[in-house]
N, C-alpha and C positions, 0 to 999 in steps of 0.2 A: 561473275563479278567479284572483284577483291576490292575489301574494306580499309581503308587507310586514315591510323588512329588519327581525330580531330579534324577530318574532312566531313563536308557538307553532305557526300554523297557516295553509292560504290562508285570502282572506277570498274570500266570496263578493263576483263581479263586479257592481256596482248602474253604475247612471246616474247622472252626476254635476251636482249644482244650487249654482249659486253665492248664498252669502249674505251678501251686500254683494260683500266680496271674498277672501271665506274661504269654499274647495272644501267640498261631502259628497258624499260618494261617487265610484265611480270610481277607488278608488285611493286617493283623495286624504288626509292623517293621518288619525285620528278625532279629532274635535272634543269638547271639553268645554263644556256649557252651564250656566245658571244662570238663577236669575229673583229680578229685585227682591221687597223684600216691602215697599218703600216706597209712599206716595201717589205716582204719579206725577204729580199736580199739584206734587209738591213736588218742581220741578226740580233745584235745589241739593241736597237729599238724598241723591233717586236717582241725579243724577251720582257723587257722595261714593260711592255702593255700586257700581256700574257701575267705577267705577277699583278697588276694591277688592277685585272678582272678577276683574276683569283680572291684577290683581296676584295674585293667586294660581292663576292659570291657566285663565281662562274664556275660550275663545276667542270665546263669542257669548251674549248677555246678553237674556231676553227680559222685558215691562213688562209689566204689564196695561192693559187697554185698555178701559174700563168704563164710561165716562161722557165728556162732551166735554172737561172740562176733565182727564182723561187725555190724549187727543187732542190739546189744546194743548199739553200739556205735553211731549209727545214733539216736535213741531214742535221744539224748545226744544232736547230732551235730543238726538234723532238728531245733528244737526251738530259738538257736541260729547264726541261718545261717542268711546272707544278702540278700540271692539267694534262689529260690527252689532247692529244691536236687532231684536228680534222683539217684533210685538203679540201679546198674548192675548189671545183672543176668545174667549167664553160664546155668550150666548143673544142678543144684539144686530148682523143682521149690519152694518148700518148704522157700528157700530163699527171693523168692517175697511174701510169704506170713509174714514171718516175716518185712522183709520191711517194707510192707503196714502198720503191726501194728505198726513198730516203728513210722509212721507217714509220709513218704518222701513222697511228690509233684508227682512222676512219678515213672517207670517202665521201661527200658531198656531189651526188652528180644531177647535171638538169640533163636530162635524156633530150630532152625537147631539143636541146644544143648539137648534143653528140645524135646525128639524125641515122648513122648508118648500125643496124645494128650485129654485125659482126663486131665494130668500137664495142658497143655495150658487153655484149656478150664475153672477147677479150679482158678488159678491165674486171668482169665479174670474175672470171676461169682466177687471173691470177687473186684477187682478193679472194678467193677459197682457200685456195692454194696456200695461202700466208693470213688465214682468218681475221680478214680484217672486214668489220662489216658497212656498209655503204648504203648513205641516204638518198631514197628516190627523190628530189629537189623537182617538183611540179609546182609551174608557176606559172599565174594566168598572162602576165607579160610575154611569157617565149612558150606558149604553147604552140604545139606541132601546128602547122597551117592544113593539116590535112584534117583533124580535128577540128580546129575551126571555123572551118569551110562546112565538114559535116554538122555540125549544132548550129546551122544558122547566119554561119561571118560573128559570132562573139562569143565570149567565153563564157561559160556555163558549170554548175556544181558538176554535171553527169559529163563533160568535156576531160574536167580535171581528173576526175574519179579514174574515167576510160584511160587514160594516161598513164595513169599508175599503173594499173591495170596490165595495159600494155608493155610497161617496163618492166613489169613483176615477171611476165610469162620467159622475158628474155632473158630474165636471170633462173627462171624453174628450166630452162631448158640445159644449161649448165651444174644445176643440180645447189648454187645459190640461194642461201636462203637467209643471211645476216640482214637484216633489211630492214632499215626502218623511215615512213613517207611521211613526205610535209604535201600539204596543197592548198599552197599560198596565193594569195592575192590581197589586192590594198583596198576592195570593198569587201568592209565588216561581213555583211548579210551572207556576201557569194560566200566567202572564207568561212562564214561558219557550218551552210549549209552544205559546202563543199566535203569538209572535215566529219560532219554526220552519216554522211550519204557513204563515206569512204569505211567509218567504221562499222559498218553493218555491214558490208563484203569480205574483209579481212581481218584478221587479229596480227600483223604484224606495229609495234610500237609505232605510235604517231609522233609527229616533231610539231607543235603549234608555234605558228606566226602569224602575223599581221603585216605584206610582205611594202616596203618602202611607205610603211606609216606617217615620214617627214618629223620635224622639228617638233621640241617642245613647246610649248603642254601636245596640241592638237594629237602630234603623231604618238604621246603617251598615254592619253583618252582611246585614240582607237585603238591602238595594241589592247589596252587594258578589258576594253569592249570585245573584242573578240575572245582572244585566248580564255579570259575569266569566266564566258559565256558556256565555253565546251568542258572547261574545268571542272566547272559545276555541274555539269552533266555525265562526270567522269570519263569523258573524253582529253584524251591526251598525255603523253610520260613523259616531254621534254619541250622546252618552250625556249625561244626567242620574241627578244623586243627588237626590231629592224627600225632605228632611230634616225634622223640626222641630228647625230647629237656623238659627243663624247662615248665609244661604245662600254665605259662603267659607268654610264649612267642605264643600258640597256641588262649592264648583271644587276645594277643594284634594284633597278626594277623591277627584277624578274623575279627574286630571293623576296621583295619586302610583297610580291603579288603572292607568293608561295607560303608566306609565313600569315599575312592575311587572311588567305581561304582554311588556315591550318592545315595545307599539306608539306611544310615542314615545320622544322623548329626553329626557333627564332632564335636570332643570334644577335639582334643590336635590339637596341632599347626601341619599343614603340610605344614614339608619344600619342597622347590623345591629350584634347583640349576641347573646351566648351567654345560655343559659335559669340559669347560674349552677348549681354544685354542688357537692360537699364540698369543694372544691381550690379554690373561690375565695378569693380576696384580698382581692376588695374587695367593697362592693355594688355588684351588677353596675348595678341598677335606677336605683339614686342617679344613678349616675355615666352610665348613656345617657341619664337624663331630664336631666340638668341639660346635658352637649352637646346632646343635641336645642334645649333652650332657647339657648342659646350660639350654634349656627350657624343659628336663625331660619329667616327669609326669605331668608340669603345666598345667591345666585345661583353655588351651586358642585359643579357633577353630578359629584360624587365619590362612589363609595361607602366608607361609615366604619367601621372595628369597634372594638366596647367588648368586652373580652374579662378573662375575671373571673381566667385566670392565668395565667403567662408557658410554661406547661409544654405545654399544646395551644393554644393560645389563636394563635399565629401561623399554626401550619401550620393548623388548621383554617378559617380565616379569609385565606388564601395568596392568595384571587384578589380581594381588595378592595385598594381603590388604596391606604388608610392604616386604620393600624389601631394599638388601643395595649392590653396587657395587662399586669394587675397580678401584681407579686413583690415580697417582701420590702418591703414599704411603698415599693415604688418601681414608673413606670412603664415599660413597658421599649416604644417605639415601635417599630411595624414598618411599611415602605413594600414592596408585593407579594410581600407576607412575607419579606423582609429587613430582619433588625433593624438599627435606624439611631439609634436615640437611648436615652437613661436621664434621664426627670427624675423629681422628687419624686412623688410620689402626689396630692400636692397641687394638684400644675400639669400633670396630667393631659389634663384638658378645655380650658387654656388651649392647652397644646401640639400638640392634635389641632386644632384652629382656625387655628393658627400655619401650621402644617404644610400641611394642608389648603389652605389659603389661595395659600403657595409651590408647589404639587405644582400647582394650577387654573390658575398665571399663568407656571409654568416649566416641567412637566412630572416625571412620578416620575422620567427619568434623572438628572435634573439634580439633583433633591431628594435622591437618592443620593449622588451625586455631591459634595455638599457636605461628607461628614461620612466621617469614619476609622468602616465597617463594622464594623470589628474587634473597635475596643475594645464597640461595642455588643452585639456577637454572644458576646464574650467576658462581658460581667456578663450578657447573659440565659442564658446556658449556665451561669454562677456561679449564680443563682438559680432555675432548673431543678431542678440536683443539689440545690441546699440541700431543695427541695419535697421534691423524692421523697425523699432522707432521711428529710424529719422525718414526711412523709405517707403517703410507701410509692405504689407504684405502685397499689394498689386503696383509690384514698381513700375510695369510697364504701360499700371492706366487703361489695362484691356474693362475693365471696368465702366469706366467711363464711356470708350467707345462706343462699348454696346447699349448705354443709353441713346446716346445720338443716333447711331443705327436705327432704332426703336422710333425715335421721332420722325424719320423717313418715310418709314411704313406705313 
């Protein structure tokens, strides 16, 4: 098992396959993927979405691959992609082979699809041939009927596993060995035990999904629930979100689940905010949704806090780079929970942006460093006391409750 800096857990050791020229497995980060949902005869579109997964953190972009004028079409798009490209392939193997010659990075195949396996076997010889390496796609939707039938009439972990399995042997018999399995399905439980059951027989790189998850939130709770589940158990090097949804919303999910667990690095600002309560000041809600809108796409892996009042709000928030809490209609900013600034309530969000922005291109000593601590430590200590004054140290009255309770009994 290999340790990877700021993660929960090892990861199990796999074999590592290059896809164009971004590692899986072996160590190597874990990768976030995505898939057009364009024609890919429509070159100019599907580039326009291929940039705009990149842009939000795809590190590898796969097309489908369905007909010829797909196949041209990738000729087209590979050369100028940001990303390697991966074909999807169904039921035509004929279409991997065109593929390959248009040039794409990788292979997506569901064997279950392609049933005859001299197909399999062909498509493996020439991807040797021209190293390109190609994902087992086992999915509890088009699993083999003969499988099936043997577990029972339903789909099962040790169904999918045998699957792979069986895919595996068709490509060792070619001497095949780029290869890296997903074993998907869209119930949580199967797909995780599925995914368990498969890494203890093999060390080839895993692909985690959560396979036709559905719309948002729901089908982003169970992606989240799955994949997360085996993460932390160092299971898996590459992951997809299968959304109906916008597919940058399935990279930007995938980059902010990776930057969460610490197994990457963070690349946009993550905010945090308090769940708000009698002691707030402001609306907590207002005021993180409209920064979240403010700091966008900006390229600045700070984390932020919106904190609803000056009285916890620092120290509990102590280990984020910038943070800002409200008092007395004013905002009272803190950098590593040292208070640093007082602006209006108003220029709250503009000022965490400001700030933010200086602290990403100078450092928080420096951002420190700029400003007399004092006088700011001195008005958030004014607007402290004034709190507790007028609020009392149990703003929430749990106090009280627990007399009543007490009279119950």
């Amino acid at each position: 098992m290999s340790t990877s800096a700021g993660s929960l857990t090892n990861r199990r050791s796999t074999r590592q396959i290059m896809v164009g020229k971004v590692p899986v497995g072996g160590g190597a980060p874990i990768t976030v993927q995505s898939m057009t949902i364009t024609k890919t005869a429509d070159v100019e579109g599907t580039l326009q979405q291929i940039y705009a997964l990149a842009g939000a953190g795809c590190d590898i972009v796969r097309c489908t691959c369905n007909e010829i004028e797909a196949a041209e079409g990738l000729a087209q798009i590979v050369p100028r992609s940001p990303v390697p490209i991966i074909a999807d392939i169904h039921h035509q193997y004929k279409m991997a082979l065109a593929a390959m010659e248009a040039g794409v990075h990788g292979l997506r195949l569901n064997p279950g699809n392609i049933r005859r396996p001299e197909h399999i076997k062909a498509v493996a010889s020439e991807a040797k041939d021209r190293g390109i390496p190609i994902r087992i796609g086992v999915n509890g939707g088009s699993l083999d009927p003969e499988l099936y039938d043997k577990y029972g009439g339903k789909v099962t972990p040790e169904a999918m596993v045998e699957s792979a399995l069986r895919e595996i042997a068709y490509f060792d018999e070619v001497g095949f060995d780029q290869i890296k399995i997903s074993v998907k399905a869209s119930n949580v439980p199967l797909m995780v035990e599925a995914y368990r059951q498969l890494s203890e027989v093999t060390d080839y790189p895993l692909h985690l999904g959560v396979t036709e998850a559905g719309p948002l939130p729901n089908g982003l709770l169970k992606a989240t629930a799955g994949i997360a589940a085996l993460l932390l158990e160092g299971i898996g090097d590459t992951i997809r979100y299968s959304l109906t949804a916008d597919p940058v919303e399935e990279a930007r999910a995938g980059r902010q689940l990776l930057e969460a667990l610490g197994l990457r690095e963070r690349k946009n600002v993550d905010l945090i905010a308090c769940p708000s309560c009698g002691r707030a000041e402001i609306d907590v809600i207002d005021v993180a949704n409209r920064a979240m809108q403010a700091f966008g796409e900006r390229k600045i892996p700070l984390q932020v806090a919106v904190m609803g009042c000056v009285v916890n709000g620092p120290g509990e928030a102590r280990e984020a780079d910038l943070g800002i809490a409200a008092g007395n209609k004013r905002g009272h900013l803190f950098v590593k929970g040292r208070n640093v600034a007082v602006v209006p309530e108003s220029e709250m969000v503009e000022a965490l942006v400001e700030w933010a922005e200086f602290i990403h291109e100078h450092g928080a000593e420096a951002a420190i460093a700029r400003v007399d601590t004092k006088i700011a430590e001195r008005e958030a200590a004014k607007d402290r006391s004034m709190l507790l004054d007028a609020q009392g140290d149990d703003v929430n009255h749990s106090h009280d409750r627990l007399v009543e309770i007490r009279k119950k009994i």
